[in-house]
C-alpha positions as CSV (number, residue, x, y, z in Angstrom):
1,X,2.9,-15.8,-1.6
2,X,0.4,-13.6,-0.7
3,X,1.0,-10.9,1.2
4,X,0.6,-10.5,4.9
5,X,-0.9,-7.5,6.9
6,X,-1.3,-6.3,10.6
7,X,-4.6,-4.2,12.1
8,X,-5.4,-1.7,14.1
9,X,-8.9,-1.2,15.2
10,X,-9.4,2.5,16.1
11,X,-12.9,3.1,17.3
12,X,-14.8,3.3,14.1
13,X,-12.2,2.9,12.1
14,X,-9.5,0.1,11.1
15,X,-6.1,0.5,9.7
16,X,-4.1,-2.3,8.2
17,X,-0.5,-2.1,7.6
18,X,1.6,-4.6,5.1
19,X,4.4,-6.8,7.5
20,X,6.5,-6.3,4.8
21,X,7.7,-2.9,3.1
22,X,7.6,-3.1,-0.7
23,X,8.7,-0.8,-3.3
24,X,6.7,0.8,-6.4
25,X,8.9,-0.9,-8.2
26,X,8.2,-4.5,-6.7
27,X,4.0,-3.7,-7.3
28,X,4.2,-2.6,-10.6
29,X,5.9,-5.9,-11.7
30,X,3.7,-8.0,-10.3
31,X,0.7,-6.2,-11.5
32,X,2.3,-5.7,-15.1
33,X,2.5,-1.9,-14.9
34,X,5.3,0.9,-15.3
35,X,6.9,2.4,-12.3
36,X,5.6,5.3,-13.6
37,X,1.7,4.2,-13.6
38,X,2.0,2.6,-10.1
39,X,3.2,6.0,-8.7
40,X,0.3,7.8,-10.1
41,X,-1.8,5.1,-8.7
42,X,-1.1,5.6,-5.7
43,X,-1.9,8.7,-5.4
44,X,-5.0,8.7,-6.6
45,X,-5.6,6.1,-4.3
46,X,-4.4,8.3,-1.1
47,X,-7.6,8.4,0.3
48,X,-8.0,4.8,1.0
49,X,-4.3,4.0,1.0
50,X,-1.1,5.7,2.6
51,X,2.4,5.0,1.0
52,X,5.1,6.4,2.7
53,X,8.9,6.1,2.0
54,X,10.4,2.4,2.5
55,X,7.7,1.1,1.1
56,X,5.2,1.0,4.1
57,X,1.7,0.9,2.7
58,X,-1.5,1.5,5.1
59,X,-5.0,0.7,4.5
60,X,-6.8,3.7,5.4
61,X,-10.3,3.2,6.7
């Protein structure tokens, strides 16, 4: 099932947020990674993409 997303234009910018929360742990399995790795992943990703507690990922324009 793919997953879903909802937007937010914002002038220049656009931010997309995931309907559904979903944990590390949940992204690392289904990209065939460690818990671990997907953490560090993220934040060397925090830039473009926001993760905050819950499992609420944003798409950061």
């Amino acid at each position: 099932m793919p997953f879903q997303y909802r937007g937010i234009g914002l002038g220049r910018g656009f931010i997309a947020s995931l309907a559904q929360p979903i944990p590390y742990y949940q992204i690392a399995r289904s990209i065939g990674i460690t818990y671990e790795e997907c953490v560090r992943l993220f934040k060397q990703l925090q830039e473009v993409v926001s993760y905050r507690r819950g499992g609420k990922i944003t798409i950061l324009d």
